[in-house]
C-alpha positions as CSV (number, residue, x, y, z in Angstrom):
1,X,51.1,39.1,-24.1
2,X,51.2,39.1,-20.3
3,X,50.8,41.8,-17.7
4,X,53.2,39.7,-15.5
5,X,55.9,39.6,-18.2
6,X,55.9,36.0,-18.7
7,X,58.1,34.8,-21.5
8,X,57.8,31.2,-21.1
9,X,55.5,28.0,-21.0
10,X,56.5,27.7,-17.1
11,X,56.1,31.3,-16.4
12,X,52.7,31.6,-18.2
13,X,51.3,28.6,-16.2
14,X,52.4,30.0,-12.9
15,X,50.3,33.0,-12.7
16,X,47.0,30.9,-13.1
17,X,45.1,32.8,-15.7
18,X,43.5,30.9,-18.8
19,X,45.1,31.6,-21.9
20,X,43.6,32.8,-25.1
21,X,45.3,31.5,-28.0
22,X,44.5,33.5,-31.8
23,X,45.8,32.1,-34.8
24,X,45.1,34.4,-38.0
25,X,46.8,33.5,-41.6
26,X,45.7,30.0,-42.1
27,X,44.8,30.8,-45.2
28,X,46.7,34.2,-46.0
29,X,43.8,36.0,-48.3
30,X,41.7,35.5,-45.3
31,X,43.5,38.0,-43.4
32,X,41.4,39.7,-41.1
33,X,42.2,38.0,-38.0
34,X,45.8,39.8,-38.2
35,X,45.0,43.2,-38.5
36,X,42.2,42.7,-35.6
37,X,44.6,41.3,-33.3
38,X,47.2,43.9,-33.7
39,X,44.8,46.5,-33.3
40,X,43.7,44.8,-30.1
41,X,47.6,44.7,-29.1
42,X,48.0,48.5,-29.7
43,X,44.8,49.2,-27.8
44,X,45.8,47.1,-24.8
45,X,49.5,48.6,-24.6
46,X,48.7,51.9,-25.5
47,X,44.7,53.0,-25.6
48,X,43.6,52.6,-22.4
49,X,42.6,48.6,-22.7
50,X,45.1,47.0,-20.3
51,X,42.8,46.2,-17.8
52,X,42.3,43.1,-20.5
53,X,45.6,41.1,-19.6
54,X,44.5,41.4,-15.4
55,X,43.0,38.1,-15.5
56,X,43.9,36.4,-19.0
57,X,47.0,35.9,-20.7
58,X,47.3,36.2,-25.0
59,X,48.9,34.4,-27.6
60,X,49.0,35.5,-30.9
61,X,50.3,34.3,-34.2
62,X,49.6,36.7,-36.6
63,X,50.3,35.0,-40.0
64,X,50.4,31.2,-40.2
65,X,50.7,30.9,-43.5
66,X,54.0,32.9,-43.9
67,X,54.5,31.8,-47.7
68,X,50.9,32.3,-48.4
69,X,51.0,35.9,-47.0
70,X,54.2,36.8,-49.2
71,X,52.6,35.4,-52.6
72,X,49.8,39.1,-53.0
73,X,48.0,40.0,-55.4
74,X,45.0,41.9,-56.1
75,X,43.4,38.7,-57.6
76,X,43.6,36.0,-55.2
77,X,40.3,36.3,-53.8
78,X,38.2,37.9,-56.6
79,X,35.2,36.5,-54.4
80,X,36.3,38.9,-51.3
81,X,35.8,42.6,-50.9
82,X,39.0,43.5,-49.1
83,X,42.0,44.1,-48.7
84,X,43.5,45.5,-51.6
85,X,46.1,42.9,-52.2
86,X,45.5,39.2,-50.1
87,X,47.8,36.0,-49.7
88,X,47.1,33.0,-51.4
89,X,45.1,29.6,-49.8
90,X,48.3,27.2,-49.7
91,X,52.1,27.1,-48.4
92,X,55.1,26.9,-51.0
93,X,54.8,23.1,-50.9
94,X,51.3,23.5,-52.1
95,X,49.8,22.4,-48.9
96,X,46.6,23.5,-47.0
97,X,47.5,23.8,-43.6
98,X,43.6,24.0,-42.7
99,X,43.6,20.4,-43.7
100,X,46.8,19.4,-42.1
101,X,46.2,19.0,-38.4
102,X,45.9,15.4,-37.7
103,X,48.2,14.2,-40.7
104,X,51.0,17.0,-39.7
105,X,52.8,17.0,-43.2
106,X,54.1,20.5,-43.3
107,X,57.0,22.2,-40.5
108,X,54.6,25.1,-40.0
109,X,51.7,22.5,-38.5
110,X,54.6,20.2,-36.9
111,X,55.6,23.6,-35.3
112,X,52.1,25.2,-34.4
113,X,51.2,21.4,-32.4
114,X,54.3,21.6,-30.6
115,X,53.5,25.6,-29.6
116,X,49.7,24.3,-28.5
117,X,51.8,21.4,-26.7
118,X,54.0,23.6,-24.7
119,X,51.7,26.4,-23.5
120,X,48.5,24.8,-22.9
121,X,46.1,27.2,-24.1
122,X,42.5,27.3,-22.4
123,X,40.9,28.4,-25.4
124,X,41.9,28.3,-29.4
125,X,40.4,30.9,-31.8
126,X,41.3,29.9,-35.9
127,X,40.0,33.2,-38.3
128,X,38.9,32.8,-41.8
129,X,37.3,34.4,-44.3
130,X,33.9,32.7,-46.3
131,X,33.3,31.2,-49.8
132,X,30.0,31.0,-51.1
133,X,26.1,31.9,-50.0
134,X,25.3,35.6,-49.5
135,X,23.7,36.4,-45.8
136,X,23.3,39.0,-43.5
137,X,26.0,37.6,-40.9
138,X,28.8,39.5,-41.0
139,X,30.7,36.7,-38.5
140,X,29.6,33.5,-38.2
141,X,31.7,31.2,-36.4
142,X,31.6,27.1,-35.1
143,X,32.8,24.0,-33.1
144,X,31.4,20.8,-33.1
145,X,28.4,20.1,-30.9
146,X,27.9,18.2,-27.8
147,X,26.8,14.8,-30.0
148,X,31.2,14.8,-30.2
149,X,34.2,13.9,-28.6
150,X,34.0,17.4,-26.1
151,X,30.7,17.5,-24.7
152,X,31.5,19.5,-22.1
153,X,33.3,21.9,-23.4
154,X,30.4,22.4,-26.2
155,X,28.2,22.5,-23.6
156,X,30.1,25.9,-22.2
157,X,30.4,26.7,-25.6
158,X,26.4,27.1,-26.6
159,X,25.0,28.0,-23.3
160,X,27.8,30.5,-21.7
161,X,30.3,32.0,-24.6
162,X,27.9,32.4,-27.8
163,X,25.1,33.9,-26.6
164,X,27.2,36.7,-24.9
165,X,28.9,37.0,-27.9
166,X,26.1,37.5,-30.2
167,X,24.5,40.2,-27.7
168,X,28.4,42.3,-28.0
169,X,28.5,41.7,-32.0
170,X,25.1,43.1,-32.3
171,X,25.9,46.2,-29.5
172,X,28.4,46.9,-32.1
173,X,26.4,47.4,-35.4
174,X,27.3,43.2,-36.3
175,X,25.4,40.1,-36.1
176,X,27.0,37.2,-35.2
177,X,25.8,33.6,-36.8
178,X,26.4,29.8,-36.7
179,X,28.7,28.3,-39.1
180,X,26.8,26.1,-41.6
181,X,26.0,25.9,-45.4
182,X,23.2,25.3,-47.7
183,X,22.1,21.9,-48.8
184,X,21.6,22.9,-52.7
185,X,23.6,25.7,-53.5
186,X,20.7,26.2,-56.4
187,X,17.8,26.4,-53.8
188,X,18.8,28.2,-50.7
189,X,15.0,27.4,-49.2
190,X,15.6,23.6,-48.7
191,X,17.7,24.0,-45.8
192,X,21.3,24.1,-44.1
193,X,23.7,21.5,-43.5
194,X,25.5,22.3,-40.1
195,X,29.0,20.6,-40.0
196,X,31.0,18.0,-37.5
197,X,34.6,18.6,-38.4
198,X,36.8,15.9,-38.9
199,X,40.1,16.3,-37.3
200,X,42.3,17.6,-40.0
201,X,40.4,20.6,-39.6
202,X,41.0,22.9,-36.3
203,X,37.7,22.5,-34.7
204,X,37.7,18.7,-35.2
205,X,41.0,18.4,-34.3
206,X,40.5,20.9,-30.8
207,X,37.5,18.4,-30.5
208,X,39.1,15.1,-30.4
209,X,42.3,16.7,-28.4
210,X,39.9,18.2,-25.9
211,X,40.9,21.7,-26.8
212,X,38.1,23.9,-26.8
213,X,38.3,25.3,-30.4
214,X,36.5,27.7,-32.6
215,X,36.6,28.2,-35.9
216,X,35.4,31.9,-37.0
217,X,34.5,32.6,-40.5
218,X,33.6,36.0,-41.6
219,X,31.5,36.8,-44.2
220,X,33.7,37.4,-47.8
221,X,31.2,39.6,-49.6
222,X,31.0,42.3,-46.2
223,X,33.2,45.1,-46.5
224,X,37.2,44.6,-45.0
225,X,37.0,47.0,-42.5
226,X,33.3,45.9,-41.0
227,X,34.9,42.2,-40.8
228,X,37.9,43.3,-39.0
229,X,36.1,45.3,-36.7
230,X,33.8,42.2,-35.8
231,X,36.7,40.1,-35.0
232,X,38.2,42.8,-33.1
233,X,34.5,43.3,-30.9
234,X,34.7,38.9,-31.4
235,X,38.1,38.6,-29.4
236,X,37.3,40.9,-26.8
237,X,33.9,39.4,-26.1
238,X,36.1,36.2,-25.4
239,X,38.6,37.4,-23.1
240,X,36.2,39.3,-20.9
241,X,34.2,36.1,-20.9
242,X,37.2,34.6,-20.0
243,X,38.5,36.8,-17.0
244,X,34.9,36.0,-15.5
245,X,34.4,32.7,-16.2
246,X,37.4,30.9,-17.4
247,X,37.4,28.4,-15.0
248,X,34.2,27.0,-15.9
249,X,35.7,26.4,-19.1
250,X,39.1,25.1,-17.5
251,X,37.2,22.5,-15.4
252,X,35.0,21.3,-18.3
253,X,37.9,20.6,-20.4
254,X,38.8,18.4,-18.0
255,X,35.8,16.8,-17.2
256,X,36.0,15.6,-21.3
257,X,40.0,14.6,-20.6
258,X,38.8,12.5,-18.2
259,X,35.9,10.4,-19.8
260,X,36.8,6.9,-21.4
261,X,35.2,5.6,-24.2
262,X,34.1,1.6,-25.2
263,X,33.2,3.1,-28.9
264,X,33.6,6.0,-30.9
265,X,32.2,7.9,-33.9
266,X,34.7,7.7,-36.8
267,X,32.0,10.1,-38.9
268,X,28.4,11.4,-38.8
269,X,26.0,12.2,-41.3
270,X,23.4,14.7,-41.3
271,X,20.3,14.0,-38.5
272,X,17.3,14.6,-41.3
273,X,14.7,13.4,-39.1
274,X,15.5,15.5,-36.4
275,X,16.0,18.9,-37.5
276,X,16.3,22.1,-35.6
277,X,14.3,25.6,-37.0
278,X,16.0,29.0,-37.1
279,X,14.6,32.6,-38.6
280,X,17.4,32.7,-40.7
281,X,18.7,36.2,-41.5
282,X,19.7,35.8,-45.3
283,X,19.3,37.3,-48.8
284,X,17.3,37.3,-51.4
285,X,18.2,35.2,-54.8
286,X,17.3,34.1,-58.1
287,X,17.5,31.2,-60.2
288,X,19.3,32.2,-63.5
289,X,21.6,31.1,-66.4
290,X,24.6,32.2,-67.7
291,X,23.9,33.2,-71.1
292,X,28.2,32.2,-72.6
293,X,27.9,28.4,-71.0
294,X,24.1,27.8,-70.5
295,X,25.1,27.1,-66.5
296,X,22.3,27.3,-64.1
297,X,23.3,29.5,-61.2
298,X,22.1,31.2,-58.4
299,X,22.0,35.0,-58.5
300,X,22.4,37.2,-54.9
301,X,20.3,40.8,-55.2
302,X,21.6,42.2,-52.0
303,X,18.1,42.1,-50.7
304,X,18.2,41.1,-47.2
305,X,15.2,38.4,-46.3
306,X,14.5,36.6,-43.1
307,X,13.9,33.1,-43.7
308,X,11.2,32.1,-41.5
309,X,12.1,28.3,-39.6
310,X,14.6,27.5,-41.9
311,X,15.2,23.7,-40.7
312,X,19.2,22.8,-40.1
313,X,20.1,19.5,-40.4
314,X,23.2,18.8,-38.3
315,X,26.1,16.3,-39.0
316,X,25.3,14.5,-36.0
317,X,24.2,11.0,-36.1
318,X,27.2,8.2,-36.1
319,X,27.6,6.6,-39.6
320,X,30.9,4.8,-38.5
321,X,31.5,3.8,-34.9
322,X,34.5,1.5,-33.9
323,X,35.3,-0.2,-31.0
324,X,38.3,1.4,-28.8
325,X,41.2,-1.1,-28.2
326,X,42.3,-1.1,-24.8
327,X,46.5,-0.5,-26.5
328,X,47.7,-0.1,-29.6
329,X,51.1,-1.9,-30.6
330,X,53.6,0.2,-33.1
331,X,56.0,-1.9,-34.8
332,X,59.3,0.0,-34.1
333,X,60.5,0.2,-37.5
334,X,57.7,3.0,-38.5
335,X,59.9,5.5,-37.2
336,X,57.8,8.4,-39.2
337,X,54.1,7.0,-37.5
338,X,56.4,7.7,-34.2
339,X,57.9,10.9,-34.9
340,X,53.8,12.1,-35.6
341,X,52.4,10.7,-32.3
342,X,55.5,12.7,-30.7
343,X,54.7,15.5,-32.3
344,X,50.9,15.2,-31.2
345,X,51.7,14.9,-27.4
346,X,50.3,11.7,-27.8
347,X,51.8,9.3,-24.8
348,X,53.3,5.9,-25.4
349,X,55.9,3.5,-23.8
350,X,58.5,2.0,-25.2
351,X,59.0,-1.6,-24.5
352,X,62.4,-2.7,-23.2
353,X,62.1,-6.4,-23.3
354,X,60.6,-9.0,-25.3
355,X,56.9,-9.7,-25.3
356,X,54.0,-11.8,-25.9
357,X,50.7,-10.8,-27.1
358,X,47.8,-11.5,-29.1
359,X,46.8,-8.2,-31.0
360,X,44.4,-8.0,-33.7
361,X,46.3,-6.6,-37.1
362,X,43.9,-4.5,-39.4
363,X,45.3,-4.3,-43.2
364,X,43.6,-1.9,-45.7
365,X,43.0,-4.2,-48.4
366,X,41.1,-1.9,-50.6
367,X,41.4,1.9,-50.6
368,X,40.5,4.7,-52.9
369,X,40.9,8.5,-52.6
């Protein structure tokens, strides 16, 4: 969607304007992201909201999971209050394209890579829908933090985009929350556990690309039309934010583009000496047991309760680190390992001539899944 009718990659970049890029179907039972973006569509084209598209530029996929969406039924999220019918979690291959992004196995990931590739987005929102704790967040959403590979882009992430979008959520009867999840799912009060994705998830992935990426996941037990609503108040929040400030984000991104790196985190674990302290807005529970299997489980009463300095403990301190070669050498036979780096926009040469080196080969001796 573009008030200056561009229709291509070129035409988009011409007119200067950052690019909001939505993605909704990932997993086709969480479906809210679609209906939210079409109603934003209708009310920019037709309801008096145009003035959105003056300084930013949309793209939109709808449904990602196309398979997903066509295999409804009533009971594919019994955990979800809405919609009637919902898609199911993986493609027709059985694959989860939320765990797909560095490993690229399926055409529809192969395709949405090359789509990110082409048209450059500024910004990259990725809608779900929640499993598990009960809360009073009706959309809480995440990216990884500034201790990762974008820490200039999280930077403009906590300090510029969140807390304006909290203060819209909240002007609209919502309340917006960070993306985390509790440390015992049979004691609520010890704690939360916030997350550094790994890249075969989209925030990771935007992270190590240096795409600034969110990851927004609204709350399954609110009702459908409440959640759809916050994404709706969610993406317009965003591209106001980006017709003022955009750039900001633009130049960031490539302040993180342009640092080099001696070592890097492969994985973190969770910073328990250092945590941080929120008045965490959740519900009330009870211990209880299932009286059929004699399973110990925790019980939501829909009571909301503010847990006073609840401490999070984020994923943030290196538990693998590895030096960064200054090249790596692919053997030209693994033609599939080539087609994937391709696919990535991940540059390479091809040697023409004969060559002599000394590399160091690593062999994975002893693996286990």
């Amino acid at each position: 969607a573009s008030k200056d009718g561009a229709k291509t990659p070129e035409q988009l970049q011409k007119n200067k304007k950052p690019t909001l890029f939505i993605q909704a179907g990932i997993h086709a039972g969480e479906i809210d992201g679609k209906d939210a973006g079409f109603m934003l569509l209708r009310d920019i084209s037709k309801n008096g909201k145009g003035h959105l598209l003056d300084k930013v530029n949309l793209l939109f996929i709808p449904i990602f999971n196309v398979d997903g969406h066509e295999r409804s039924s009533p009971h594919n999220r019994v955990n979800q209050r809405g919609p009637t019918n919902m898609g199911w979690r993986t493609t027709a291959q059985n694959l989860n394209l939320n765990r797909d992004f560095a490993k690229a196995d399926t055409p529809e990931m192969q395709a949405l890579i090359s789509t990110i590739n082409k048209w450059q987005p500024t910004l990259y929102l990725d809608i779900h829908v929640t499993d598990g704790e009960d809360y009073q967040y009706d959309i809480t959403y995440g990216y990884n933090g500034e201790h990762a590979y974008s820490p200039n882009i999280s930077h403009w992430l906590d300090t510029e985009l969140t807390p304006v979008i909290n203060s819209e959520l909240k002007k609209n009867g919502h309340l917006g929350g960070p993306l985390t999840f509790g440390i015992d799912n049979k004691d609520f009060g010890k704690g939360l556990f916030g997350w550094t994705a790994s890249p075969r998830y989209s925030n990771g992935w935007g992270d190590a690309r240096h795409l600034p990426t969110i990851l927004i996941e609204n709350h399954s037990l609110k009702p459908y039309f409440q959640r759809v609503l916050g994404t709706y108040v969610f993406l317009e929040t965003v591209i106001n934010k980006l017709a003022t400030d955009g750039d900001d984000l633009i130049a960031a991104t490539e302040k993180d583009i342009k640092q080099k790196y001696k070592t890097l985190p492969m994985a973190w674990s969770a910073d328990t000496e250092n945590p941080e302290y929120m008045d965490f807005q959740g519900m009330e529970y009870q211990q209880a047991t299932d009286k059929l299997t004699g399973i110990k489980y925790v019980k939501w009463t829909g009571k909301p309760k503010t847990y006073n300095k609840l401490p999070i403990f984020w994923a943030r301190k290196p538990s693998v680190e590895v030096q960064v070669p200054e090249f790596y050498y692919v053997p030209p036979q693994h033609l599939e390992v080539i087609q994937r780096l391709t696919n990535q926009g991940i540059q390479y040469k091809t040697l023409k001539h004969p060559l002599k080196l000394q590399v160091t080969e690593l062999t994975a001796k002893d693996y286990s899944f």
